[in-house]
N, C-alpha and C positions, 0 to 999 in steps of 0.2 A: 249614715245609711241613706241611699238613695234609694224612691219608692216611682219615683212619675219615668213611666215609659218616653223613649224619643222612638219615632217613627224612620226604622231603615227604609234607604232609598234604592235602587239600584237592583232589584230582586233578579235571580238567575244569575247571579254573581259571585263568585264566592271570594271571600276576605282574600284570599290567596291569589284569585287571578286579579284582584282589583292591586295589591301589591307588585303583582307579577309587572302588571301594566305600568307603571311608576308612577308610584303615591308620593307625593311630597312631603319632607319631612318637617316636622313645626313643633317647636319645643322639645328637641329629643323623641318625638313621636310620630304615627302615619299622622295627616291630615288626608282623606281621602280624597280621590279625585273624582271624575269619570261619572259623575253624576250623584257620586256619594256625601251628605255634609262635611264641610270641612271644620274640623271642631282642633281647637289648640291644646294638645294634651301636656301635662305637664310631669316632665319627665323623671320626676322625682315622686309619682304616687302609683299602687301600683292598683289595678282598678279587678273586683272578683262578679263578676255576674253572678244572679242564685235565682232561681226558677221555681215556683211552689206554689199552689193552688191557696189562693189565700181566700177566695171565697167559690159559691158551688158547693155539692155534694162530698167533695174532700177535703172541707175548709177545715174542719178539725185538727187535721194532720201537720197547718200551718201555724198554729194556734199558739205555738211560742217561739214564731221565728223572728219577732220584733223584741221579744226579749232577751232572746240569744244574741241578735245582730247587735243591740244595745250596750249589753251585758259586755262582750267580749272586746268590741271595740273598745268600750269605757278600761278595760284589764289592761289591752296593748295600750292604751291612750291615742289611740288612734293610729298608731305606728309598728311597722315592722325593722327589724336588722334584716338587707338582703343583697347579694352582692357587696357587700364592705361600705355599703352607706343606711341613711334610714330612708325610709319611704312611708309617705302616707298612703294608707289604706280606705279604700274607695268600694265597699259592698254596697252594689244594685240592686236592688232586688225586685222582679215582678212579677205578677200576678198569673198563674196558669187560665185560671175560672176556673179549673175543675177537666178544662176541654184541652186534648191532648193536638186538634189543628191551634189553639192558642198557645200553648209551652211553645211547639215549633215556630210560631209567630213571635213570641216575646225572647227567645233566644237567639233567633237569626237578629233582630236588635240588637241583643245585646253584643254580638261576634261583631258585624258590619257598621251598627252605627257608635254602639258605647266603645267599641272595640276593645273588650274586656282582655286580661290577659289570663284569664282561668273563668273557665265556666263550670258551674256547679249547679247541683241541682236533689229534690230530694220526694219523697211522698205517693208512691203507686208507680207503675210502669206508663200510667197514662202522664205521668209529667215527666220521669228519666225516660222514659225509653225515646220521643221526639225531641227532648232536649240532648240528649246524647248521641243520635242521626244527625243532630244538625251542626252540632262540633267533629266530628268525623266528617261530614261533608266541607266544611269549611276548615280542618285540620286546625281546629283550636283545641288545649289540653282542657279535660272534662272530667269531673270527678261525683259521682254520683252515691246516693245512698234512697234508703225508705223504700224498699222494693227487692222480694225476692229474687233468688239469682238468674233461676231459670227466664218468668217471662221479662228481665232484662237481656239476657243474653241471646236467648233462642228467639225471643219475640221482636228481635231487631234482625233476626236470620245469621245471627252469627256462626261460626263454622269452628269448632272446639280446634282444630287441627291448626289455624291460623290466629282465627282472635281477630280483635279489635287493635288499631294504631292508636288512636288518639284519646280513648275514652274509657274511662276504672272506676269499677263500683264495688262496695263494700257493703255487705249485709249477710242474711241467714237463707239458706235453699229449701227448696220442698221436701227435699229428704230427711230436714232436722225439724221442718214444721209438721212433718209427718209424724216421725220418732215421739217428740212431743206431745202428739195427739194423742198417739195410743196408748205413751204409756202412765198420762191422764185417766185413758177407758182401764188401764190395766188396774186400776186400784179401784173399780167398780163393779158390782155384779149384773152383768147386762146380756142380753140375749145377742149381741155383735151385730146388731143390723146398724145399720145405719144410712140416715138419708142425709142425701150430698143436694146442697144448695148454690150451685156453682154460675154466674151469671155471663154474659157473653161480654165478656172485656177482658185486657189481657191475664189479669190477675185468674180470673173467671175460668179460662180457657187454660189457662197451666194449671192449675189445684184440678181440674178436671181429665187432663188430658189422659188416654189411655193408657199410655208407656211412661210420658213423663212425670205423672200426678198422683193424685189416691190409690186409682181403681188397682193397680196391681200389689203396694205393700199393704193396704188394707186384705186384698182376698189373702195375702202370703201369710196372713197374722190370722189368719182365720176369720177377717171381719166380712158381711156382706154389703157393699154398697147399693142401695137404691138410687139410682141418678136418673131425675125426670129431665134430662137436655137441658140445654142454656135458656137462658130467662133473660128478660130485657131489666138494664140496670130504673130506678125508681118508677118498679114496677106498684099496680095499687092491689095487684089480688093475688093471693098465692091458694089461694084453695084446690089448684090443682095438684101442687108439691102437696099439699098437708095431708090432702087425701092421698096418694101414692103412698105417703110415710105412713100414714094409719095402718092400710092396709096389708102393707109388709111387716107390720108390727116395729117398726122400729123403734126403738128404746135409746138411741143418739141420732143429735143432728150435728151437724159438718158445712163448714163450706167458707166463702170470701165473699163477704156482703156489703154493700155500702151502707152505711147506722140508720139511713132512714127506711131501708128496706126490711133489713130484719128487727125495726120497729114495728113496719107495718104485719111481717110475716110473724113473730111474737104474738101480737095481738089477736090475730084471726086465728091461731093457732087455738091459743085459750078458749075462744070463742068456738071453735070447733073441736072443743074438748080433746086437743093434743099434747099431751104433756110427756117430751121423753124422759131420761134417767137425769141427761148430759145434751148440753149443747154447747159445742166448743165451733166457735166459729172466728174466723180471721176478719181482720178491719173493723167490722162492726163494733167488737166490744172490744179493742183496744181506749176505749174514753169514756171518762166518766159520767160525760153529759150525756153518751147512748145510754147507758145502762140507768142513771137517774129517770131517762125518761120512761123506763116502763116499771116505775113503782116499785112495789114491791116484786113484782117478777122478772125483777133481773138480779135475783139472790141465788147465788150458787150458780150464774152460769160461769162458764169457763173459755180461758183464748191463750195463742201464746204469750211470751213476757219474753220483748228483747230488753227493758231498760225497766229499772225501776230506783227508787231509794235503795235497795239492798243490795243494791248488786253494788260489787269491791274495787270498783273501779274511781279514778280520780282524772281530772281536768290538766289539761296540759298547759293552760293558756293561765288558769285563776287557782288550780291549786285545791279546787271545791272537791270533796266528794260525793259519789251521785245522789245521798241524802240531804247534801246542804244545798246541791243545784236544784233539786225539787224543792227546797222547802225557799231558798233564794225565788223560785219563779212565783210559789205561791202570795210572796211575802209583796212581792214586787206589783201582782196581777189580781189578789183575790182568791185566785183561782187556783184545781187540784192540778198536784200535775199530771200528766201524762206521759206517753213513753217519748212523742217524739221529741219531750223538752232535752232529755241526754242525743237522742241522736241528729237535733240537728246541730247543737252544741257540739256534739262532734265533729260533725261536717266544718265548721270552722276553724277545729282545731286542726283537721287535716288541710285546708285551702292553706293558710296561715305556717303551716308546716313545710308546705312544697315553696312557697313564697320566699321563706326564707333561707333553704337550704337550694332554689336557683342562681346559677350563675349568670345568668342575666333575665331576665324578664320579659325583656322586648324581644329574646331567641325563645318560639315557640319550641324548639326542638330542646333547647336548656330547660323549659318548663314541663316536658313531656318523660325526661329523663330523671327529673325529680319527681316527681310522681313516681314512676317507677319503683326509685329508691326509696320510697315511705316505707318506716318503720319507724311508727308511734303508737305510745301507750292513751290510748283518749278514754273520756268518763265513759264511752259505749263501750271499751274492749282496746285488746292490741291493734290496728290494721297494717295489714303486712303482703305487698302481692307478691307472687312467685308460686309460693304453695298449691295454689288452685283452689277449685276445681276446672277452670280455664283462665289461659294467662292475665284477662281482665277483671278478675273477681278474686276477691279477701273475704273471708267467711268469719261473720262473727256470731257470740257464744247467744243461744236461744234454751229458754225454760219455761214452764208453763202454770196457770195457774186459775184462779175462780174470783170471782168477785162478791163481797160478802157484806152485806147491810153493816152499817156502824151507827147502830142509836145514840151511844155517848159520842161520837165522835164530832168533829167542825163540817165534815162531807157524810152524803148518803152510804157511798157504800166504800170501799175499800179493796186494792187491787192485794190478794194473796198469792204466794208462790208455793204452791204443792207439788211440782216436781222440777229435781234438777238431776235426772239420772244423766241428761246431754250435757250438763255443763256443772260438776258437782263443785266448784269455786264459787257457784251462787247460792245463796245459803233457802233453803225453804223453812216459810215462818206460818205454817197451816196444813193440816191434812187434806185429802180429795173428798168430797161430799157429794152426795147426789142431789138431784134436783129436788124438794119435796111436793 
């Protein structure tokens, strides 16, 4: 695994016109010219870029990408079959911060200067969605995941009728995060209000949006939303939310938060004597280090569940199933797992996949075409595109669930699954509780 950035030269350029111009060839590889370094690539390894916030407000999300990248090379021994010979394998991997102008910075590196021959990437639209513009602009193939479908797609301006050329992402859309949510509230006795905590970033901005988002299958289900507008991400005062929800009597909260917000928004809450039934909220309580940190009152909240131990799914690369890949990363790290330790494991398992069923490597167009043709079984689910819901996007299986103190247990609290009516192949090991 490589972790240290090289500094692309040559900016307004794109890999394509810089080839166009005549790059010299050096070891089977470009050596670039034209003011680009010229670095000796060697023609027998194939090289995957990966883009992921390892530190910042979305560090969490990265949190088992060094055991993954570890893990899975240590499986292949470092090697793929592709093209009818072996090849060493060469994953990059750098740092977002968190800041979606730095994914775009660390990814045009990787295109121009590492000159990857797949770029990947994973963890909120604020690091796929600039990572994936910037392989589209420079027509390298791009495989993205960790981010609903909508603000990847639409929030790149994509146009359903045509799609994207160069760039596939696989994960679960608002319409099954949605599904999810309610039919969470559905096994609770609540007056349906509920207040929507939506922040202005892309994630933010689709769970909100008025056609695309909540507002319309919540009012269809008979829910009422409360939405006080977009909030700025680690924000320190939410008492004007908390007060809006008082007032409307809300009895659920909603929304896509970053962990340290709806730490702080938790807390004032209590403090302002707000306590709904249910609070299911996205990103936020996907980890177990948000939810430890507010004590005892992060028992019984609730979020959705793309990856867990239970779910029936198995490894393509190691052969693990998704209980032994959690309990591998715990064993390996200390540490509980979380969701994204299956799905960035899966992201490898798809690079790895297109790699070796390319006919050549150094043809972006042979690397675009395999991609295409994925269909594999990985520890997050099948991925398979064609189906839709647009030709760039694989929809994978989402179920929802709460998080529940464990006294006798090794961790504080414990990730349950209480409903699988979206995906009844994943088994639920706990009923739906309310808040008390």
């Amino acid at each position: 695994m490589t972790t240290e950035s090289r500094t692309a030269k040559g900016a307004g350029r794109t890999r394509r016109d810089v080839l166009k111009a005549g790059a010299a060839g050096v070891a089977g590889t470009a050596a670039l010219s034209a003011g680009f370094p010229s670095i000796a690539r060697a023609a027998d390894t194939v090289r995957i870029g990966y883009v992921s916030p390892k530190t910042g407000p979305l560090a969490a999300f990265a949190e088992a990408d060094e055991f993954n990248v570890s893990s899975v090379l240590d499986a292949v021994g470092g090697k793929v079959q592709s093209g009818g010979k072996s090849l060493d394998v060469e994953i990059i991997v750098k740092d977002s911060q968190s800041n979606p102008n730095r994914a775009a910075e660390v990814a045009s590196e990787l295109i121009l200067s590492d000159e990857v021959h797949l770029l990947c990437a994973a963890n909120t639209p604020e690091t796929t969605n600039p990572v994936a513009d910037q392989a589209e602009i420079n027509e390298v193939p791009c495989v993205t995941t960790l981010c609903p479908w909508q603000p990847y797609f639409f929030g790149r301006g994509g146009d359903p009728a045509t799609g994207f050329q160069w760039t596939y992402h696989y994960f679960w859309g608002l319409e099954d995060v949605i599904a999810v949510f309610l039919n969470l509230w559905g096994k609770l006795e609540t007056n349906k209000v509920v207040g929507g905590l939506f922040p202005n970033d892309g994630d933010g901005n689709a769970w909100g949006h008025p056609e695309l988002g909540f507002p319309k299958p919540l009012a269809g289900a008979g829910y009422t939303l409360i939405d006080p507008g977009r909030y700025q991400n680690l924000s320190d005062d939410f008492s004007a939310q908390i007060s809006e929800f008082k007032d409307a009597g809300a009895e659920i909260v909603t929304g896509v938060v970053l962990p340290p917000d709806f730490t702080t928004f938790w807390t004032q809450a209590a403090q302002q004597g707000f306590r709904p039934k249910a609070a299911t909220v996205g990103k936020a309580l996907l980890f177990p280090v948000s939810v430890e940190a507010l004590g005892d009152a992060g028992h019984n909240l609730s979020s959705e569940i793309w990856w867990s131990p239970s779910h029936p799914f198995t490894s393509s690369i190691t052969g693990q199933s998704c209980g032994e890949l959690a309990a591998a990363f715990t064993a390996a790290t200390g540490k509980q797992w979380s969701q994204p330790v299956g799905y960035g494991h899966s992201l490898l398992e798809v690079a790895l996949d297109v790699v070796s069923r390319a006919e050549d490597i150094g043809d972006t167009e042979a690397m675009l075409a395999s991609i295409v043709a994925t269909d594999i079984a990985t520890v997050a689910g099948p991925v398979s595109w064609g189906a839709g819901p647009v030709k760039n996007v694989a929809k994978m299986p989402l179920v929802g669930g709460q998080w529940r103190r464990t006294p006798e247990g090794p961790f504080a609290y414990d990730l349950t699954i209480t409903s699988n009516e979206t995906a009844p192949n994943i088994p639920t090991n706990a009923g739906m509780e309310a808040i008390a």
